[in-house]
Structures are given as structure tokens and as C-alpha cells.
matplotlib code that plots the C-alpha trace (Angstrom):
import matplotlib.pyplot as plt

x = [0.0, 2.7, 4.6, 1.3, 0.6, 4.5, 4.4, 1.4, 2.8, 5.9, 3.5, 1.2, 4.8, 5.9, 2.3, 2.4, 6.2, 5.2, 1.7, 3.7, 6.7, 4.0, 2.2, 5.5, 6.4, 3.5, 1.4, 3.9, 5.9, 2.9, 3.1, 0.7, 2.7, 6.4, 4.7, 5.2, 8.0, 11.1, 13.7, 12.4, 12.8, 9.5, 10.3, 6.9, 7.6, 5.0, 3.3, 2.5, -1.1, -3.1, -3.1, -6.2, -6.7, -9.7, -12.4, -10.4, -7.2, -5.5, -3.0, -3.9, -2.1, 0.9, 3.5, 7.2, 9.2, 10.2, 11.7, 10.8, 13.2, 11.8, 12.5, 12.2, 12.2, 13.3, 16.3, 17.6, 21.1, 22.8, 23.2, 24.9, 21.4, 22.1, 23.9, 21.2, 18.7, 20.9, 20.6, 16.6, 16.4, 14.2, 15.2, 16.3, 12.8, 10.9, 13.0, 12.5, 8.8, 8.6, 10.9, 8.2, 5.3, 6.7, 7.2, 3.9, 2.4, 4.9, 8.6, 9.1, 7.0, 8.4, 6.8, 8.0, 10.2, 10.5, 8.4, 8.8, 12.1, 13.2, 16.0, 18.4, 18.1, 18.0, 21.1, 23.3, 21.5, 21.8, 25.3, 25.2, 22.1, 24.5, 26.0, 22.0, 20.8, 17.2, 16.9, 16.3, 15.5, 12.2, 11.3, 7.4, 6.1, 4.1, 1.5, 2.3, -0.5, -0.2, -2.7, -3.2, -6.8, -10.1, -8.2, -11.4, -12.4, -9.0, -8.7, -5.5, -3.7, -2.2, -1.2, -3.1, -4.2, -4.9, -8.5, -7.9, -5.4, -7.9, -10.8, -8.4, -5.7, -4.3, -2.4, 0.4, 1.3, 2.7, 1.3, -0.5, -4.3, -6.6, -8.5, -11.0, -12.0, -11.4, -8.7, -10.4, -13.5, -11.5, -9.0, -9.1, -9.1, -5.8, -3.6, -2.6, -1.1, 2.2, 5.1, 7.0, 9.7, 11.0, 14.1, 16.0, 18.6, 21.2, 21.3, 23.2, 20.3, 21.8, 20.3, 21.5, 19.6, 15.9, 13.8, 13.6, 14.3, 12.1, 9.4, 6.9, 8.3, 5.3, 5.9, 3.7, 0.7, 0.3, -3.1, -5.2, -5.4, -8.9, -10.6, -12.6, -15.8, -14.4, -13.5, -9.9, -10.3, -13.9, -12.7, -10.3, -11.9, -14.8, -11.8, -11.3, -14.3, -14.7, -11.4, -12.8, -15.9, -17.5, -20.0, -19.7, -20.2, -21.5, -22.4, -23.5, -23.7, -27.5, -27.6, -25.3, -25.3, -21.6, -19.9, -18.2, -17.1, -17.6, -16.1, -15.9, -14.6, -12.5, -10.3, -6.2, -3.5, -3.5, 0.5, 0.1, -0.5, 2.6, 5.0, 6.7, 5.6, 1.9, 0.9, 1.7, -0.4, -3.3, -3.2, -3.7, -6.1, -8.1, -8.2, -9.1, -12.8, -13.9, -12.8, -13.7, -10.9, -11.3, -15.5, -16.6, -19.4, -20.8, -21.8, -21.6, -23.0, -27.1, -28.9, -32.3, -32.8, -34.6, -36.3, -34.6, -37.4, -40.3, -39.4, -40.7, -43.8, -44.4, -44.5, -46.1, -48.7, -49.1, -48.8, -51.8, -53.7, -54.6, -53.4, -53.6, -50.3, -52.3, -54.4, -53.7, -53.5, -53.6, -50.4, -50.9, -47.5, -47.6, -49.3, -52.6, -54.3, -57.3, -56.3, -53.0, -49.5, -47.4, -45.3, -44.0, -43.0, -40.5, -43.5, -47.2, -47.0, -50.6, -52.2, -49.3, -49.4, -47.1, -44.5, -44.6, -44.8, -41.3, -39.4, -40.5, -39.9, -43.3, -44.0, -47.7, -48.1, -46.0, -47.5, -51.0, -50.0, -48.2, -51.9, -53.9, -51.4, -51.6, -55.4, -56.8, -56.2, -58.7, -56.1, -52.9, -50.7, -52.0, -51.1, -47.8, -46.5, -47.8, -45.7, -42.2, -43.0, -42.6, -39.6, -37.8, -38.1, -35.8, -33.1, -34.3, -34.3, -32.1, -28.2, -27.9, -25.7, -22.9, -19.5, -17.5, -16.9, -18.9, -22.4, -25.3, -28.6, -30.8, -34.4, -37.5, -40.2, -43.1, -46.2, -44.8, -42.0, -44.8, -46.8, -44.1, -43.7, -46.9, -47.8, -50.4, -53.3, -53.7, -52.8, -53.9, -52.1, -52.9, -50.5, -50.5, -48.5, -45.6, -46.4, -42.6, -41.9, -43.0, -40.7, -37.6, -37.2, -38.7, -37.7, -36.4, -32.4, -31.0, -26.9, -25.5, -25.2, -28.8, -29.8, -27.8, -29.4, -32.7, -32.1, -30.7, -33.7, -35.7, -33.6, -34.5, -37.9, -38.2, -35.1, -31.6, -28.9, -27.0, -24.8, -20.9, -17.0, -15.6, -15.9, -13.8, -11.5, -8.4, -8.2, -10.6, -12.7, -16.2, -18.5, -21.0, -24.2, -26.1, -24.7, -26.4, -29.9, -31.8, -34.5, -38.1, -39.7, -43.1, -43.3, -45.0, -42.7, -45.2, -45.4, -42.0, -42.1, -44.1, -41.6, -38.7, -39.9, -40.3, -36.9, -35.7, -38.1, -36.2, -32.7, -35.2, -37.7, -36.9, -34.7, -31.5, -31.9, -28.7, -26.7, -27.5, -24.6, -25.1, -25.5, -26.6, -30.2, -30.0, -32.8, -32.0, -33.7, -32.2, -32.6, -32.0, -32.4, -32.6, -29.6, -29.6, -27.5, -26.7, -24.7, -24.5, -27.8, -29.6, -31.0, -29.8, -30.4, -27.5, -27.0, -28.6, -27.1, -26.9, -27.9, -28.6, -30.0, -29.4, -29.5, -27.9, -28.8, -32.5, -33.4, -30.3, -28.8, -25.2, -24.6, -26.9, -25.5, -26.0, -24.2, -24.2, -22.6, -22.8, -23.7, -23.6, -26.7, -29.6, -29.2, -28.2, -25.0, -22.8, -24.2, -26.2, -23.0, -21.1, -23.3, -23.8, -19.4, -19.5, -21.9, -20.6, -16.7, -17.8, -19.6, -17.9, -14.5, -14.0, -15.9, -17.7, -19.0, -15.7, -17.3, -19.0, -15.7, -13.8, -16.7, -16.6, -12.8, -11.9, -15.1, -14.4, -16.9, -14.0, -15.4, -19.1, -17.5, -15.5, -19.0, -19.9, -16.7, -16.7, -20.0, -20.9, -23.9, -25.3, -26.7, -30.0, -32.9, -31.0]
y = [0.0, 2.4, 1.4, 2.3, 5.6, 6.5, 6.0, 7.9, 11.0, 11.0, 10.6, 13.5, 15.6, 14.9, 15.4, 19.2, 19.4, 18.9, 20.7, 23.7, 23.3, 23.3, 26.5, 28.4, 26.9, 28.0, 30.4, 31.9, 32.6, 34.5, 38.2, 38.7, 37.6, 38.8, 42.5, 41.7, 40.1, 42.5, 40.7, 41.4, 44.7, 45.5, 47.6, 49.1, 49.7, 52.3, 51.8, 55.0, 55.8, 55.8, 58.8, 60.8, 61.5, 64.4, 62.8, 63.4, 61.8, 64.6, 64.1, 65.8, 64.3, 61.9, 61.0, 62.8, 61.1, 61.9, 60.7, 60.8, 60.8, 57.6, 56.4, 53.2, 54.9, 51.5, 51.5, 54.5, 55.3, 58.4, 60.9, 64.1, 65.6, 69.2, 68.2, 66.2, 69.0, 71.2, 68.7, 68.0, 71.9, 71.6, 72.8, 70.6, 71.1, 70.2, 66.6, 65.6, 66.1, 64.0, 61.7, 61.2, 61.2, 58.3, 56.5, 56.8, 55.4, 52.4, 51.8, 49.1, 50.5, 53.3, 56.7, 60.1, 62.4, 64.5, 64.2, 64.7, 65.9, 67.0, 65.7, 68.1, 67.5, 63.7, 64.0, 65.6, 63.6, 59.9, 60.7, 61.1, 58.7, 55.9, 57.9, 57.4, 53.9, 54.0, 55.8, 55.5, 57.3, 55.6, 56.2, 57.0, 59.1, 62.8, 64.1, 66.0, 68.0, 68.8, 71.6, 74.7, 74.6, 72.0, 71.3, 71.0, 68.0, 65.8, 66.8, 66.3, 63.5, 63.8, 61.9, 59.8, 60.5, 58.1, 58.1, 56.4, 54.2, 52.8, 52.4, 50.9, 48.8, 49.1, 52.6, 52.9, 56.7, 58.7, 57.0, 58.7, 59.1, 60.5, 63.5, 65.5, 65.2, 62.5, 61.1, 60.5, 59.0, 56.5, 55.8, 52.0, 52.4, 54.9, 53.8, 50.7, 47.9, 48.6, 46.1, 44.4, 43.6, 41.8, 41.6, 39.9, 40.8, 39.3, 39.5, 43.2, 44.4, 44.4, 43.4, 39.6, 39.8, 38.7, 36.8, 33.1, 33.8, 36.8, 34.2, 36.7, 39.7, 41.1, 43.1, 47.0, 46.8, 49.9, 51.7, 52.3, 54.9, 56.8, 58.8, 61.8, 63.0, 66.4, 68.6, 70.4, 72.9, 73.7, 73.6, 75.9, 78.4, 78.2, 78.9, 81.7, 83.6, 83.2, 84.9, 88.0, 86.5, 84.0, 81.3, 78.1, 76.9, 73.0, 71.4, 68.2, 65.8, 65.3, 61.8, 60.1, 62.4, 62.8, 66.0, 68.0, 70.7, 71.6, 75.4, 76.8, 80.6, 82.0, 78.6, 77.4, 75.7, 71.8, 72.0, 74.3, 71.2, 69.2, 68.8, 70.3, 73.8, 71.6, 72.5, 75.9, 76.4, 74.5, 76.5, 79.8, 78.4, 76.9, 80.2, 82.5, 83.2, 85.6, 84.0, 80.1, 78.3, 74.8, 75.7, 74.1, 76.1, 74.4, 71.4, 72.6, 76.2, 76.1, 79.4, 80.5, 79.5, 82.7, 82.4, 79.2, 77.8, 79.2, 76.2, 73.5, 75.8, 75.3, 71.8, 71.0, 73.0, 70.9, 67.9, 68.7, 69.3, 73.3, 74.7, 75.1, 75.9, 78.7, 79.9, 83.7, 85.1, 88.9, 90.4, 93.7, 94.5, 91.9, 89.3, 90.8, 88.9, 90.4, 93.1, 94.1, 93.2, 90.4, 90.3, 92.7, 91.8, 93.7, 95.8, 94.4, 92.0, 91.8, 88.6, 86.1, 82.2, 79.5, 80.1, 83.9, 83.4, 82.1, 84.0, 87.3, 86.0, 86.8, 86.4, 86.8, 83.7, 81.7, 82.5, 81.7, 78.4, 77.6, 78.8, 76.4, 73.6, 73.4, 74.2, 71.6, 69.8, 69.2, 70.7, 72.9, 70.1, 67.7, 70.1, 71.4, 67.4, 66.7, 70.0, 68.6, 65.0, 66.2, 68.4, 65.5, 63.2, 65.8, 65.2, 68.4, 69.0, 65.2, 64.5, 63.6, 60.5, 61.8, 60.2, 63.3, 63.0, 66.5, 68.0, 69.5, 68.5, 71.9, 72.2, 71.8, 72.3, 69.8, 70.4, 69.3, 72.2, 74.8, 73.6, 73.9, 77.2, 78.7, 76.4, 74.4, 73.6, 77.1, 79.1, 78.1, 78.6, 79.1, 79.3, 82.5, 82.7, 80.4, 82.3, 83.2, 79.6, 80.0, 82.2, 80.2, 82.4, 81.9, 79.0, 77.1, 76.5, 74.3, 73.7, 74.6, 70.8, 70.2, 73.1, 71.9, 68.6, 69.6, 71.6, 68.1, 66.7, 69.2, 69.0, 65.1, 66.3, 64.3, 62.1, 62.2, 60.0, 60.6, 63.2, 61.9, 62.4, 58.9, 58.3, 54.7, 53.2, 51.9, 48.2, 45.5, 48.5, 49.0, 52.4, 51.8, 49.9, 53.4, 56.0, 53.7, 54.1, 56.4, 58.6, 59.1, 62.3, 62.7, 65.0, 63.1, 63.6, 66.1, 68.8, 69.9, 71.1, 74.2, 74.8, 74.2, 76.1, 79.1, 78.3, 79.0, 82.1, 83.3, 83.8, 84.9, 87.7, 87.4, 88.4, 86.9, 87.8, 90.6, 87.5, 84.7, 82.9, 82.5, 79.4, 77.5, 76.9, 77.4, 77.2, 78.9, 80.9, 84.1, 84.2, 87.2, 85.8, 87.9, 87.6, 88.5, 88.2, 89.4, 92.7, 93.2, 91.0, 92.9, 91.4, 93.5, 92.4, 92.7, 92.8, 90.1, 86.8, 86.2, 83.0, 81.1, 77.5, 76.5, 73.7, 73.3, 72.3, 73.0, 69.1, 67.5, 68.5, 67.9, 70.2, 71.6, 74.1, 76.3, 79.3, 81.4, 84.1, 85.4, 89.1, 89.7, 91.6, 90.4, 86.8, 87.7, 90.3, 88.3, 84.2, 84.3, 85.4, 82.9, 80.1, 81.0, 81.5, 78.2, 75.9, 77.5, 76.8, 73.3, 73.0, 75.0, 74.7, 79.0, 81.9, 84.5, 86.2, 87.9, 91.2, 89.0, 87.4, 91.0, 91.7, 89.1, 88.1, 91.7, 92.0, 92.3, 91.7, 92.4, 95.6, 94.7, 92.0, 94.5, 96.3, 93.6, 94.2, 98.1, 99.1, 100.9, 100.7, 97.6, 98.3, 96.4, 95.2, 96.0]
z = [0.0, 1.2, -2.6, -3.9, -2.1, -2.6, -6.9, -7.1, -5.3, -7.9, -10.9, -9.6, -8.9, -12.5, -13.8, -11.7, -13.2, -16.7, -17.1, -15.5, -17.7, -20.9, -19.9, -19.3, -22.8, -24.7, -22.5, -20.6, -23.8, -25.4, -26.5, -23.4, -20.6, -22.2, -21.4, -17.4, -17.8, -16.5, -18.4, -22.3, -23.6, -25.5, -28.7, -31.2, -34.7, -35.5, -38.6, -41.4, -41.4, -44.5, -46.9, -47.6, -51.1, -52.8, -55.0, -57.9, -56.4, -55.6, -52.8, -49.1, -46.0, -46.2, -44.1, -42.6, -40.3, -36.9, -34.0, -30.0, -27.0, -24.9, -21.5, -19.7, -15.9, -14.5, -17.0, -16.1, -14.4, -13.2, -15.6, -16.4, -15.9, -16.9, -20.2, -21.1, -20.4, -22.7, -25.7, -25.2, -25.0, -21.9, -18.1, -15.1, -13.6, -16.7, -16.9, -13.0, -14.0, -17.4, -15.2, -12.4, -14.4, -17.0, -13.8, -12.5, -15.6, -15.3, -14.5, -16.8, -19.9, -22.3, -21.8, -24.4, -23.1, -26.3, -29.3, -32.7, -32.9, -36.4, -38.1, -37.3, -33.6, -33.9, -35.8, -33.1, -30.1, -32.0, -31.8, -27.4, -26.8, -25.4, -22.5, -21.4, -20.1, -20.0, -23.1, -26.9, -29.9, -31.5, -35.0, -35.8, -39.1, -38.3, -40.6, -43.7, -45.2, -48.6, -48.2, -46.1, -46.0, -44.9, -41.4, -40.0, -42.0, -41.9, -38.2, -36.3, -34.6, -31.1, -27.9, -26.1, -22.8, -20.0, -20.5, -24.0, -22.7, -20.0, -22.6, -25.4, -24.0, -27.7, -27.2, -24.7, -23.1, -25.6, -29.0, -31.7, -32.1, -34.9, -32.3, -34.8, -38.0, -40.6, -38.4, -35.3, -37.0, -39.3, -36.8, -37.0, -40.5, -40.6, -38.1, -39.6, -36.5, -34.8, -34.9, -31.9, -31.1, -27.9, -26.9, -24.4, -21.6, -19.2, -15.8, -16.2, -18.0, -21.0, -24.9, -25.8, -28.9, -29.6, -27.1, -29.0, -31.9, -32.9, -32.9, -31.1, -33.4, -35.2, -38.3, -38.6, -41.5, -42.4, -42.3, -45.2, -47.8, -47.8, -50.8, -49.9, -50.9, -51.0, -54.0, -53.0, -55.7, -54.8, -51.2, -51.5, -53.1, -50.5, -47.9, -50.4, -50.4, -46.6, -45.7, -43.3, -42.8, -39.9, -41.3, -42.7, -46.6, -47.1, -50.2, -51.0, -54.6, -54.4, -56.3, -53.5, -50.6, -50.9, -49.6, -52.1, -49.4, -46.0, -45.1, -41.4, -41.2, -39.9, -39.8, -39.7, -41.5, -40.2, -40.3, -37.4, -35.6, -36.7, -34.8, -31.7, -31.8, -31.9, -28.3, -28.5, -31.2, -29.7, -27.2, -28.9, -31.0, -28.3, -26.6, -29.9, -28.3, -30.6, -34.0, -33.0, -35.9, -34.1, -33.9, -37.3, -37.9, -40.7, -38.3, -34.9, -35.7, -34.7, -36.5, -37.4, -40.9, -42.3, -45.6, -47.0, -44.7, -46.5, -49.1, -46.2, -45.2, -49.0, -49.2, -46.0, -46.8, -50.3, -49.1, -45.9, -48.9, -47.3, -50.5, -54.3, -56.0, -57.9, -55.1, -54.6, -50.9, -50.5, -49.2, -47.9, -46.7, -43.9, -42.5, -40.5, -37.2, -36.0, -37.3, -36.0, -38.3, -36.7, -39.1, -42.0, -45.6, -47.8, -49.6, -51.0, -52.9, -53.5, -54.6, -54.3, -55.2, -54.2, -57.1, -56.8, -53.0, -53.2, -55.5, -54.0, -50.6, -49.1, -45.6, -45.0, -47.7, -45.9, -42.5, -43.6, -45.0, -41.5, -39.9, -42.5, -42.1, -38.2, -37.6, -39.9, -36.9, -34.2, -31.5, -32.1, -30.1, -33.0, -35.6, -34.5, -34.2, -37.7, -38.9, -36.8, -37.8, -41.6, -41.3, -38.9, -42.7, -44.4, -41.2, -38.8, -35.2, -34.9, -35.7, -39.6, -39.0, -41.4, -41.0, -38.5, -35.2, -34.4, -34.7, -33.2, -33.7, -34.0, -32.5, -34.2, -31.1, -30.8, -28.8, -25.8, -26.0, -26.1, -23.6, -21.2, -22.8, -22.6, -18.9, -20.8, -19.8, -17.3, -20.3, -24.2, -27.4, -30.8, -34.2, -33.9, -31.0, -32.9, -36.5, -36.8, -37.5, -40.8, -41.9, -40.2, -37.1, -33.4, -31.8, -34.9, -35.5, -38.2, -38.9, -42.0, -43.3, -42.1, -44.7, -47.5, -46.8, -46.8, -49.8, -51.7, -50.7, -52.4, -55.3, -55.7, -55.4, -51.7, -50.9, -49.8, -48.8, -45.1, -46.2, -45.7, -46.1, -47.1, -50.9, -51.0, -48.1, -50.6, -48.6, -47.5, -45.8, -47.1, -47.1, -44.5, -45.7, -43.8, -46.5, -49.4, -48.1, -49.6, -47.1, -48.5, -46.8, -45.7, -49.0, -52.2, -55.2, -57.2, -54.5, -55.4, -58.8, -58.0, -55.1, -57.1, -60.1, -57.2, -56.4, -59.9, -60.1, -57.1, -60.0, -62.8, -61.5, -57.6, -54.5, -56.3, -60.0, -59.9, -59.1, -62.0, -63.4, -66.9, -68.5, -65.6, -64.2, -60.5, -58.0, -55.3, -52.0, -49.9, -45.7, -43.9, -40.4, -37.4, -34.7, -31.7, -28.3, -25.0, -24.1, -19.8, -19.5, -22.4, -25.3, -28.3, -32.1, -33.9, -37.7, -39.3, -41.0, -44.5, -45.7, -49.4, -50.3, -54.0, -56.2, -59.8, -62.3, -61.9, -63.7, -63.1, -60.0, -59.5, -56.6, -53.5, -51.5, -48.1, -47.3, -43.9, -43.6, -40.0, -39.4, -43.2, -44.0, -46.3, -48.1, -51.7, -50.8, -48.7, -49.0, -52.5, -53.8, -52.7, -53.5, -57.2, -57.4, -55.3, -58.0, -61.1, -60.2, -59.6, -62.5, -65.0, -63.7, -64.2, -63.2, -65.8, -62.7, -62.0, -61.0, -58.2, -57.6, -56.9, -54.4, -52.0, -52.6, -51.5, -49.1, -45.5, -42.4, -40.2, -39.1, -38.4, -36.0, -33.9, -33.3, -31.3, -28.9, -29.4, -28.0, -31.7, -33.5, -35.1, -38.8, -38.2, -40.8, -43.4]

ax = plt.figure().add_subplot(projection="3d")
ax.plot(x, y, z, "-o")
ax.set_aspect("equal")
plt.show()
């Protein structure tokens, strides 16, 4: 028995020995466990992100090399600590501090002391590096932008912070990440996957050469190339024509819902955030409060929409059935309740229809067909959610879905907004009380893209693909399935005719007819919309925006556009300019309009802005 007990205990022994000698083998050897381990010397190879390349294959951001200072705190040994300073061009105090934070992210992982150094610097510090255990040079590539304009679409890259590195165990302190734009939202697709390599040492901490063989070694893939929706030319000369003026220019390709460009004003060169002048920058960017360049406007900005709105009144009113397209309402100047003006038009107009309605802009149409459209109902909470529910099917008051990382949703109010308003039921209201939603003003704010959107959708006569950035991903990438869906609106395809023939009434005999383009059909519609703020706790209206919708060609649309223009008068000087320069440079490839062209190239809104800081005057309802 005792034989019995005795061989048993040696075959579970060897049994132990053996299963523990196979998981050291095989899992203790695994790329996981080698990062604990204190005597392998972990090594990335940083892979080169994708390139982005224009619609047309024109080249925009590439690659540059460049070199970080890393420590391994664990590694280090006593140094000549002021020398070392003097070659990293940072003080003593500076050092102890990148010293004791790299150590309290880990002793044993690397953390960047310097980044991006040029080559000129890693020239004359490769030379030194071995007088200083515990650090190494490490080769990674920086942007290079081979354009000075759209940084607000490619976005930036910069260092990881601690947040990221708990979320994604993927990044280690001091790596790269895609933080705006382009690059943050196709990160995974850009960034490609690192290389390692690990590296064994002796007992005296020194390399002995690859751990096994390199048999854990990993080699980097390199990220993807992407194509852009984007039109450099076109968005170039948006960036242009916005130089001294605040807004934001987006237009879209109506037939796919691609975007051909996407302006913000004022905005920056994206080299400014290259390298190690990157921070400083930032930071004097960041804390530009009056000219916003990292505030993309065309996404983020939320503004009464003005007249462009009218168009929407239009169709809602068709499709409720309250309406004939050639059924005249009087217009005496301004629409009348009870006999007292709520609102004023730009003269009588006299008896207007839909298409006449629209091209001279008239408000007391417009607010009659809002009246009709939400009284037809038996209560005005009924009517007013019938009213959002249509404008939420052309992408309102909700975020679009488009493909960058930033974005406001606007406000279309419901029922349930106004009787919080109002203190429903102890006070009632009518549609008279929310009449200036008609027009595009009271409580109604659209973005930019949102407008050009909307205005897409009217030039499909009542559909639109999710507006996006990403034309092709250059790899086994696809487009996501949701920017090949088309969106029907709650708008039947033959209301729109009238309203788009109004919209090309509005370049023929209308508010924009000084700034056709010849040779192209445009359907277009001005906004003036009111703006106003607060000065010491007072609500003061300033000078109003300038805004434009259009669409070109009228029956084959290739391009629909919105332009705001912030504190730039009525819609036709500042916006309907820019829109008609904007579609006939895309679709002509040369302006005729040059005399157009000299105005808003040499324009300047510079001065109206300063009013706002200077305590002047404010030109108002102009």
C-alpha cells in the first residue's frame, strides 16, 4: 500500500512538473505575458497611417518622419542631468517632472520624453544617446499636409491621454491618435497595426539579442489609404471667399449624398499642428474666443434658418392638402391677425401664389400656409406634431448620421415644447403665437449641413442619402451599408415642382436675379435671419445673417449648396454670392461672374464683427 501511495505521489509531482513546464512553454511565452515580464525589452515599430486622397485623387495628407526621445524609468542610471537637459532643449525642472510622471504610468513600460524631434536635432543627439541607459530614440512618421486649407475636415492627430489608454488597452502613453475630424473618426481604419519587437537581456540588464528567436516579433501593416468625398479645388476656393468672414459653406452631390465641401470661417492651416511647436499652437487656437478656428461652424454652428425655410412651409402646406399651388392670398404688406401686423413683408406684394410666393420671398403667404397647415387639426398640439413629424423626414431638429466626429442637432419644437412654454393647460395657445416659425425664425435653429441637406432633398424632389466624407477606403474596408440608403420624406414627389420652379423664379424675376450665373439653371432661395445676443444682461439684435440655399442644375442636380454668412446683411450680398461662385466653379470649372468674384474676394466683415466688442452701432434690418 505504502509502494502504492508512494508511486502515485511521484506521478502527480511529475504530472504538476510537466503541465507547469507546458504553460511556461507555450502560454507563458505568449506576447501577453512577455509585457510583465522585467527581463524582455519590449520595442513598437510604429506603422504609417493611410493617406487621404480628394475625389479626384489629388493628394492631401501623407506621411514625414520623426523621432521621439523615450524612457524606460526602471532602465535609467545616473546621468549628467544638466547636459542632457541642454541637448533636449528643456530645463532641469521640466526633466524631474517628465521623469516622475513616466514612472507613474509604469517603471518598466516606455513613456516620451521628447516628441517629434526633427531631423536636425535627432542628428546631433543619435550621436550622445549611449551615454544614457534607460533611453532611446524611436522612430514613428508625423502628418504631412499637402494643403493649407479643410483642417477641419482631416482633423488632427495627437497623444493619447490616460482616458484612451484605460478604454483601449491598444495605445500605450505617448502614442499617436486620430482626435478630430477625418482622423479621429476612421481611426481604426488609418492607423494601420504597430510592430514588436522583444528583446532579451542578461542578468546586467543588457540586450542579448531577440527573445527566441524573434518568434513573437510582429511586423507593422500599415493603415489604409482613404478617398474623400471632398472637392480640394472647390474647397479651396470656398476657404477663399470666406477669408474676413464668420460662417460656414456646405455642399453636397444630391444623387449620393456625398460631400463636395464643408467650409468653417475663420479657420487654420493643419500644419500648425505638426510637430513640436503643436501644443503651443493648440493653445492659442483653443483660446481665440472671438474668431472660434477649431468651432466648425458648418456642423456645430445652430442658427435660425430665415427664408430658405419658407421652401418646407411650402411643401407642407401641399402635401396637408390646405393649398392650391395657384391659389392667390392677398399680401398687404404683412401678415394681419385680427387686425394688428405680426409680421412685416419687404412691400405688398398683392395677390401672391405658391410660385410667386417664393421668389419674392413673401411672408404673409407663408405665415397663412403655417396657420392652415396646423389648424386643420382638431387641436394645435396635434397640428404642431404633424408640422415637426414632416420636417424631422428631411433630417431636422435630430443629428444627420454623417461620418465626423462633431455635430449639433438643431431644434424643431413639438407640442410638448410649447406647452411647457406657454404652462399648458392654465394658459392656451394658438398658431398664432408660434407664427414666426414660418418664416424660419422663433424658436427654430438648423446647422449649416442640415440646410444643405434639406435643400438636396428638395432637389431630388423628396429624398436624400446621409450626407458623408468617405468616398472609397483603398483596402478590404467598405463604405458603411447606412450612406447607401436612400430617405423618402413625408413630401409626395409632385409637391415639389411648384416649389422648385419658385426656387428658380427666385434667380429669374426674384430676391436673387442681380446674381445669376449665366449658363446654368439654378434654384435657389435668400434668408435674412434675425440675430440676436446678450450685451450686460440685455437682449440687443444685432446685424442680421446672410444665408442662401441652391441647387444646380434646376433638372439635373449635381450640386446643393448652403451658405451662412454670419452678421452679413440680407441673403443675396454676402451668401447668394457665394453660392452662385460656389456651383458655377464646380460646374464650369471658371468663373464668368468675376465682378461678383472681386466683391466678396476683397469683401471684408471684419469691421461689423469688432461692433460687437466696441460698443458701436449695429446696422440692423437691413
Amino acid at each position: 500500500m505504502r509502494k502504492i501511495v508512494l508511486l502515485a505521489l511521484v506521478l502527480i509531482s511529475g504530472l504538476l512538473f510537466t503541465a507547469r513546464l507546458f504553460y511556461l512553454q507555450v502560454y507563458g511565452g505568449s506576447s501577453d505575458s512577455l509585457q510583465q515580464n522585467s527581463a524582455i525589452k519590449i520595442m513598437y515599430d510604429f506603422p504609417q497611417r493611410g493617406y487621404m486622397f480628394d475625389r479626384n485623387g489629388e493628394l492631401l495628407v501623407s506621411n514625414q518622419p520623426s523621432y521621439d526621445v523615450m524612457v524606460i524609468p526602471k532602465d535609467v542610471k545616473p546621468l549628467d542631468t544638466l547636459e542632457f537637459c541642454s541637448l533636449l532643449k528643456i530645463t532641469k525642472e521640466e526633466f524631474k517632472e517628465i521623469l516622475r510622471k513616466a514612472t507613474v504610468y509604469s517603471p518598466r513600460l516606455p513613456s516620451v520624453v521628447i516628441p517629434q524631434l526633427k531631423k536636425a536635432d535627432y542628428a546631433s543627439l543619435s550621436e550622445k544617446m549611449y551615454k544614457y541607459k534607460g533611453f532611446y530614440i524611436q522612430r514613428r512618421s508625423l502628418r504631412e499636409y499637402q494643403v493649407n486649407h479643410s483642417a477641419n475636415v482631416m482633423g488632427y492627430i495627437a497623444e493619447v491621454n490616460n482616458a484612451t489608454i484605460e478604454k483601449n488597452p491598444y495605445y500605450q502613453m505617448g502614442e499617436l491618435i486620430g482626435t478630430a475630424g477625418v482622423e479621429k473618426e476612421y481611426e481604426d481604419v488609418l492607423r494601420g497595426k504597430k510592430g514588436v519587437k522583444y528583446i532579451q537581456k542578461d542578468r546586467f540588464n543588457r540586450d542579448i539579442g531577440p527573445y527566441k528567436e524573434g518568434i513573437y516579433d510582429t511586423l507593422p501593416v500599415r493603415g489604409n489609404d482613404i478617398q474623400l468625398s471632398i472637392d480640394a479645388a472647390l474647397q479651396k476656393y470656398g476657404t477663399e471667399l470666406m477669408v474676413h468672414k464668420r460662417g460656414g459653406i456646405v455642399a453636397i452631390e444630391p444623387a449620393t449624398g456625398e460631400i463636395l465641401a464643408l467650409v468653417s470661417a475663420p479657420n487654420y492651416d493643419p500644419g500648425l499642428l505638426v510637430g513640436r511647436e503643436r501644443s503651443k499652437n493648440f493653445t492659442k487656437l483653443w483660446y481665440d474666443t472671438i474668431g472660434k478656428p477649431l468651432y466648425d461652424r458648418g456642423l456645430m454652428g445652430e442658427y435660425p434658418p430665415g427664408s430658405p425655410f419658407k421652401t418646407l412651409t411650402g411643401l407642407i402646406a401641399l402635401q396637408e392638402n390646405v393649398v392650391e399651388v395657384d391659389e392667390k392670398l392677398n399680401c398687404r404688406g404683412g401678415y394681419y391677425y385680427n387686425g394688428r401686423r405680426l409680421m412685416k413683408c419687404h412691400g405688398a406684394h398683392g395677390p401672391t401664389a405658391m410660385i410667386h410666393g417664393i421668389a419674392q420671398s413673401c411672408n404673409a403667404y407663408f405665415a397663412s400656409l403655417y396657420r392652415r397647415s396646423l389648424d386643420k387639426y382638431p387641436s394645435i398640439q396635434e397640428g404642431t406634431d404633424h408640422w415637426k413629424a414632416h420636417l424631422s423626414s428631411f433630417g431636422l431638429g435630430d443629428f444627420l448620421g454623417y461620418d465626423l466626429p462633431s455635430g449639433r442637432r438643431g431644434f424643431i419644437p413639438d407640442a410638448d415644447f410649447y406647452n411647457r412654454f406657454y404652462n399648458y393647460p392654465k394658459y392656451r395657445w394658438f398658431s398664432t403665437a408660434t407664427i414666426s416659425n414660418s418664416i424660419g425664425q422663433g424658436e427654430i435653429s438648423l446647422t449649416p449641413i442640415q440646410m444643405a441637406n434639406f435643400t438636396a432633398a428638395i432637389a431630388n424632389r423628396g429624398w436624400y442619402y446621409t450626407p458623408h466624407i468617405i468616398k472609397n477606403v483603398i483596402g478590404p474596408d467598405t463604405i458603411p451599408q447606412k450612406f447607401k440608403e436612400k430617405h423618402h420624406t413625408t413630401i409626395e414627389p409632385k409637391y415639389f415642382e411648384p416649389v422648385v420652379e419658385g426656387m428658380h423664379e427666385v434667380y429669374e424675376k426674384g430676391t436673387a436675379s442681380y446674381i445669376r450665373i449665366p449658363g446654368i439653371e439654378i434654384c435657389g432661395k435668400t434668408g435674412t435671419a434675425e440675430n440676436f445676443t446678450r450685451i450686460d444682461g440685455k437682449r440687443v439684435q444685432l446685424t442680421d445673417h446672410s444665408i442662401f440655399v441652391a441647387f444646380a442644375p434646376k433638372d439635373d442636380p449635381k450640386i446643393a449648396i448652403a451658405v451662412f454668412v454670419e452678421n452679413g446683411y440680407w441673403g443675396s450680398r454676402w451668401a447668394g454670392r457665394i453660392a452662385g461662385l460656389m456651383i458655377e466653379k464646380y460646374i464650369k470649372g471658371e468663373i464668368t461672374r468675376t465682378d461678383m468674384e472681386k466683391f466678396v474676394l476683397e469683401g471684408s466683415l471684419e469691421d461689423e464683427y469688432a461692433k460687437q466688442y466696441s460698443g458701436q452701432p449695429f446696422s440692423i434690418n437691413r
